[in-house]
TIFI-578237 format. One record per residue: residue in three letters; x, y, z of N, C-alpha, C, O in turn. Coordinates in steps of 0.1 Angstrom, whole numbers, plus 5000, padded with zeros to 4 digits. Atoms other than C-alpha are relative to their C-alpha. Layout:
% TIFI-578237
ALAXYZXYZXYZXYZ ...
***
This chain:
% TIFI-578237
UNK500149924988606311947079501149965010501650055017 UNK498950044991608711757099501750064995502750065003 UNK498849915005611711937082500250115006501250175010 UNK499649834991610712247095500150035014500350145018 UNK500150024989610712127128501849885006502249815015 UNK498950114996614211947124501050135004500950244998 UNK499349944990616812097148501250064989501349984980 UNK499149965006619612297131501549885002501749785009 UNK498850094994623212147129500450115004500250225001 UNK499449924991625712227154500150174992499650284994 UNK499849825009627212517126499050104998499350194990 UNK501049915007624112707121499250065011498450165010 UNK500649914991623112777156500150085007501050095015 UNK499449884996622913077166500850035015500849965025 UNK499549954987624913267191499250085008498550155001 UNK500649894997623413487216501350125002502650115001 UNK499149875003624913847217500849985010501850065007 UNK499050024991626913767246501349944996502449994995 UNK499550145007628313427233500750074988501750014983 UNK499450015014629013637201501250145007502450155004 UNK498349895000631113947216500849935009501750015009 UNK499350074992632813697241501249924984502449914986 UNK499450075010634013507206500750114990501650084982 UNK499549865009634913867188501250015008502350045004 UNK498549914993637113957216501049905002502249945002 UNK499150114999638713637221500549984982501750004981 UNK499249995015639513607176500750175001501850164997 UNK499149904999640713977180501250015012502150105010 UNK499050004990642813897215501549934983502549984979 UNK499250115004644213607191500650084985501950084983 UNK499449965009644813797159501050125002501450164991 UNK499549894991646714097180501449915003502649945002 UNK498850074998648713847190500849994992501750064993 UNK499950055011649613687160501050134990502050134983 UNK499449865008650114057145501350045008502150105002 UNK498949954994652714137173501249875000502449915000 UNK499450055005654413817167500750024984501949994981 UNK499549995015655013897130501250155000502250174994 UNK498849864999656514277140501449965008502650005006 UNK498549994989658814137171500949894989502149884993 UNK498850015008660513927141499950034986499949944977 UNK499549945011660714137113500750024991500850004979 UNK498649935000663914317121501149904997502149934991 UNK499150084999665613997123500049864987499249774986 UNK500450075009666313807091500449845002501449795009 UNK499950145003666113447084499249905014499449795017 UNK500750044989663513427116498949944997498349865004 UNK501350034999660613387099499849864995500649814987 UNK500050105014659213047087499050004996498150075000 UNK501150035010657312917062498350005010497250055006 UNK501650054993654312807090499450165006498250195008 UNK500549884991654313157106499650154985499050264986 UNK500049905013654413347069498549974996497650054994 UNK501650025003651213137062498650025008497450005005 UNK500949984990649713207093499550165000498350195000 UNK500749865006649813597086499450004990498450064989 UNK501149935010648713587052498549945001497449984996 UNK501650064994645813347067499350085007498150085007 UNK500749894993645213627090499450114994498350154998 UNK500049915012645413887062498249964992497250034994 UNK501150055005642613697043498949995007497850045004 UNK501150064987640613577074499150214998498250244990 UNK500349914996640313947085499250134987498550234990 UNK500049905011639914137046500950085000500850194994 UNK498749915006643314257048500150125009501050215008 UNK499949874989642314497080501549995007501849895014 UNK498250074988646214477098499950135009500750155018 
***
């Protein structure tokens, strides 16, 4: 009985709906970003690096490939 009465960990507690569109809009401010970084060096070769290549396809994955 005392189990069901044991407090969640940090990771599993809920958000309320505020808390959760406040955190939607702030990971989509940040992935917008991220996406207009990758266009403003495109055009220009030998700009990109390795850290920022893996940062889009981490976005890519993160997101299910929505761009």
């Amino acid at each position: 009985m005392e189990s069901a009465l044991k407090e969640p960990s940090t990771e599993e507690l809920p958000l309320d709906q505020r808390e959760r569109r406040v955190a939607e809009r702030r990971l989509s401010a940040l992935a917008a970003a991220v996406r207009d970084h990758e266009r403003s060096l495109a055009g220009q070769p030998h700009s990109v690096r390795y850290a920022d290549l893996h940062l889009y396809r981490r976005l890519r994955q993160i997101s299910g490939g929505i761009v």
